[in-house]
C-alpha positions in Angstrom: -1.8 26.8 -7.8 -2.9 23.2 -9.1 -3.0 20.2 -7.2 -1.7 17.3 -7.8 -3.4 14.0 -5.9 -1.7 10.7 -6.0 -3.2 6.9 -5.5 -1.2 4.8 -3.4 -2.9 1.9 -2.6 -1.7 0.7 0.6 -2.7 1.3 3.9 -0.7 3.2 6.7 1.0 1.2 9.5 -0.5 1.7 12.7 0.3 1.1 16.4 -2.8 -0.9 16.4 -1.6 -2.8 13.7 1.7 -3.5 15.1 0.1 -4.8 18.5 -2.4 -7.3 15.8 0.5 -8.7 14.0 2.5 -9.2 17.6 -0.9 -11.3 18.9 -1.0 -13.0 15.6 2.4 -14.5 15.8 3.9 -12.4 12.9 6.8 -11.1 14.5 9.2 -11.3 11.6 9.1 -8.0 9.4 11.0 -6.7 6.5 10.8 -2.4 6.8 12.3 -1.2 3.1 12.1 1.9 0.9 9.0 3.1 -0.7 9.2 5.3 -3.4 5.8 6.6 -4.6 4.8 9.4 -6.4 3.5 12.0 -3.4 5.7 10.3 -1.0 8.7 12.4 -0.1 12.2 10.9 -1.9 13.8 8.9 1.3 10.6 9.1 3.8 8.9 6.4 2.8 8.9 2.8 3.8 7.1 -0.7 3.2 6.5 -3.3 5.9 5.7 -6.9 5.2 4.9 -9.3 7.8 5.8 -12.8 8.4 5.2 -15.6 10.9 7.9 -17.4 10.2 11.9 -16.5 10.2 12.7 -18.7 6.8 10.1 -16.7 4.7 10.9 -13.2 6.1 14.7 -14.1 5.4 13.6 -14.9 1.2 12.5 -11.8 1.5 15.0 -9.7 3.0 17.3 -11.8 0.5 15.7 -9.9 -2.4 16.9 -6.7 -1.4 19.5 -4.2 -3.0 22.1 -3.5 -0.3 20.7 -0.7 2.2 17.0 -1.0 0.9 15.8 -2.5 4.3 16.0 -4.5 7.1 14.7 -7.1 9.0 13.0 -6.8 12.3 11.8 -9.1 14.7 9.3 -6.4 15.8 8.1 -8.2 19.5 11.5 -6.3 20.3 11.9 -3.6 18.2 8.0 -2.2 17.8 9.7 1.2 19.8 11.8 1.7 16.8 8.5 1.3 14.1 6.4 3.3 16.5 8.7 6.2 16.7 8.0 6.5 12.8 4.3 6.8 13.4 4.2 9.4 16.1 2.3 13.0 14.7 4.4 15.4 12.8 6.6 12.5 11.7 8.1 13.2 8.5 7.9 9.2 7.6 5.1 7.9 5.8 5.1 3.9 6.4 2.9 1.9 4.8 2.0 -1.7 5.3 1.7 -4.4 2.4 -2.5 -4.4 2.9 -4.4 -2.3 0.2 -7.0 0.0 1.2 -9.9 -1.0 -1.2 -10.5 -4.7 -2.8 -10.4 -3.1 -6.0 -7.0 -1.2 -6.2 -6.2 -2.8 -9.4 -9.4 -1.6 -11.0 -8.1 2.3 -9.4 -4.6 1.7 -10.2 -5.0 1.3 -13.8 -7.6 4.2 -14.3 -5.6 6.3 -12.1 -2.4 5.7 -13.9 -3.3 4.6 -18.0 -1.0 7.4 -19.4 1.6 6.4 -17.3 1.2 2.5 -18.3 0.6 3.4 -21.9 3.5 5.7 -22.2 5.5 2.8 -20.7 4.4 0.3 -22.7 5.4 2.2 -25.8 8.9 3.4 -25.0 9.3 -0.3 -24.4 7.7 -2.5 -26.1 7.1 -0.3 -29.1 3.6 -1.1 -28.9 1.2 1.2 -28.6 -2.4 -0.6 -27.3 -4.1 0.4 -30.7 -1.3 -2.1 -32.4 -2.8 -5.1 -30.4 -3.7 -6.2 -27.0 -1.9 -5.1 -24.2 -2.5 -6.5 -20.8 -0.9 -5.2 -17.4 -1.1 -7.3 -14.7 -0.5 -6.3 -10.9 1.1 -8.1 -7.9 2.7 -7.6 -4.8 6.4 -8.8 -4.5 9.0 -8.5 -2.1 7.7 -5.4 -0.8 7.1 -3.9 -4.5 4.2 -3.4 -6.2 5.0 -5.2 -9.7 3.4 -5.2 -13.0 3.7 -7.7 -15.8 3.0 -6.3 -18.9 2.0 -8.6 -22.1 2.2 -6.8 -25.1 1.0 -8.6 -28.3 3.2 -11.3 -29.1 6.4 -10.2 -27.1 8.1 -11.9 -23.7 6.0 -9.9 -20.8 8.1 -7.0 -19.3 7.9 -7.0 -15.7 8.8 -4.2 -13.2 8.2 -2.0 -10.2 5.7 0.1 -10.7 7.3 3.0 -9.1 9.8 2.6 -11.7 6.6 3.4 -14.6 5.1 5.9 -12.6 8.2 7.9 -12.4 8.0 8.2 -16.3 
């Protein structure tokens, strides 16, 4: 039987993590989906941290209905912390990456999947001209902007290319 090993970037919530952000005044957190390849389909989940109300709300604001909610976590930490505990079937993940150069691991660990992408919808292949892919973290989604020759840059979840 073959293995199959995934890169996800982030890094895993903690308890440690979630006492930190308390201390460090940001209280205000959006918990949402996370779809990933080797995360289970509904057993993920994204945290992103805020200090203050107003930004967390933009944020919750760009949500589809039933992707997440909004925590205030100096009173609902039990709730996070019940995710965490061992032989939890959640994986929860926080919106801090692992290495400084996950962009350099993202795009050798996942150039078919990009290239294949980027042809189906650009109809561009990357010997037709330069292709760039650009990463960033949005609203709790890792995004990529993709610049193909001279057409209007496509930009969109990468869960949503990886599950090509």
């Amino acid at each position: 039987m073959r293995t199959t090993f995934f890169y996800n970037p982030f890094d895993r919530l903690t308890e440690s993590m979630i006492q930190f952000s308390v201390i460090m005044g940001e209280k205000y957190w959006i918990v949402q989906r996370f779809e990933w390849p080797g995360v289970p389909s509904g057993k993920g989940f994204m945290v992103s941290r805020y200090s203050k109300k107003e930004n967390a709300l933009v944020h919750y604001q760009h949500l589809q209905v039933g992707e997440g909610k909004m925590l205030d976590v100096s009173e609902d930490a039990e709730k996070l912390k019940a995710l965490l505990q061992p032989g939890s079937e959640y994986h929860v993940f926080i919106n801090t990456f692992q290495r400084g150069d996950w962009k350099k691991r993202m795009h050798s660990k996942y150039k078919k999947q990009f290239v294949s992408y980027i042809t189906k919808q650009t109809n561009t292949t990357p010997l037709q001209g330069p292709v760039q892919v650009n990463l960033y973290f949005e609203y709790g989604r890792l995004m990529a902007e993709i610049h193909a020759s001279e057409k209007e840059p496509v930009k969109i979840p990468v869960d949503q290319i990886l599950k090509t």
